[in-house]
C-alpha positions, -999 to +999 in steps of 0.1 A: -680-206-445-690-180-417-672-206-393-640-206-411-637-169-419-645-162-376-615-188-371-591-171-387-597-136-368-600-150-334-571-143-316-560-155-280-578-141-250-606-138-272-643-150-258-673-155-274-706-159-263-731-177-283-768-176-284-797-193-297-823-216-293-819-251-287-814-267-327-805-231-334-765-244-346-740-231-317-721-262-316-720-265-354-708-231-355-684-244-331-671-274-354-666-245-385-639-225-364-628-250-346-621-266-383-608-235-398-581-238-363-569-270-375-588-287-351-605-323-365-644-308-371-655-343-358-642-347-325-664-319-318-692-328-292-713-308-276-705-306-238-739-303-223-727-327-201-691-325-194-698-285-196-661-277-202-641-292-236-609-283-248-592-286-280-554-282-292-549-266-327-534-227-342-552-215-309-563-236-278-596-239-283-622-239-249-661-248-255-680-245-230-718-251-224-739-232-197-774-248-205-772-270-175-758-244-150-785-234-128-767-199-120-739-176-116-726-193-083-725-226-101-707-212-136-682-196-103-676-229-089-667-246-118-638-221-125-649-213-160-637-171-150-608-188-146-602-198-182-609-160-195-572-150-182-553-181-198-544-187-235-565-198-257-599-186-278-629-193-257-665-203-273-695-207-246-726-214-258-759-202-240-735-174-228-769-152-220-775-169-188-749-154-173-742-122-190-726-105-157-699-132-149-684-127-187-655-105-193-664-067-204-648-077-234-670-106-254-677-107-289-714-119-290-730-138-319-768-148-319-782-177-338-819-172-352-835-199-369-849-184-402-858-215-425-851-254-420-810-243-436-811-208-430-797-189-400-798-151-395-766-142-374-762-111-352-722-105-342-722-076-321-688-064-302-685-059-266-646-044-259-618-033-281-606-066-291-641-074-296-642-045-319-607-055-337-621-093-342-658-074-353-634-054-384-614-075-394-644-106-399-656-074-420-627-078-443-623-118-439-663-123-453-655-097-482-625-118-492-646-150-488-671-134-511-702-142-481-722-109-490-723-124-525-749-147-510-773-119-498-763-136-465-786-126-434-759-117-415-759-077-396-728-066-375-735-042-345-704-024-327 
């Protein structure tokens, strides 16, 4: 649900960096907005090792995996700055390696394992469209009726 209610906030231009341990569920996170995008939930892979995927739906969709990269001059080389002024949402996963070569503006969501189904998420908002997409997933999990849940959730602008 968290997923789907991020999906239909994210705007174009908009990059988020995810972070988490390895099992932690960045690329499942992934499939939910990519789903609530209209994008098929299943042709999402993880792209360890094609690094770079891209998906057509409301929004193009960009996932991108920096767990291989050994550093910034390699995340460089690949073009992936590139990507942050065309169209489309972009979701990069391990973002924390390379904090510096990301735009000032990311919205930044952290993955804690809690329990063998639970997750504790920490969005935080890095720039005023982060900040826009940070309030308005305030009012999109109030209409999805998430704090219901006693969710783990905690926002931080």
């Amino acid at each position: 649900m968290f997923g789907h209610a991020l999906s239909k906030v994210l705007v174009s231009g908009t990059v988020v960096g995810l972070v988490g341990n390895l099992g932690a569920g960045k690329t499942q996170l992934v499939k939910a907005i990519a789903g609530g995008m209209g994008i098929d939930r299943d042709s999402i892979k993880s792209p360890t090792f094609m690094l770079i995927q891209e998906y057509a739906g409301r929004e193009k969709l960009y996932h991108i995996d920096c767990y291989r990269l050994k550093d910034e001059d390699e995340f460089l080389e690949l073009g992936i700055d590139e990507l942050f002024y065309s169209e489309g949402v972009i979701l990069i996963e391990w973002a924390d390696k390379f904090p510096d070569v990301l735009p000032e503006d990311t919205l930044w969501i952290s993955i804690e394992v809690t329990g063998v189904l639970n997750r504790k998420l920490t969005i935080s908002a890095q720039g005023s469209r982060s900040g826009k997409i940070l309030l308005a997933l305030h009012l999109e999990l109030d209409r999805f009726e998430l704090n219901k849940f006693g969710g783990d959730s905690q926002f931080v602008q």
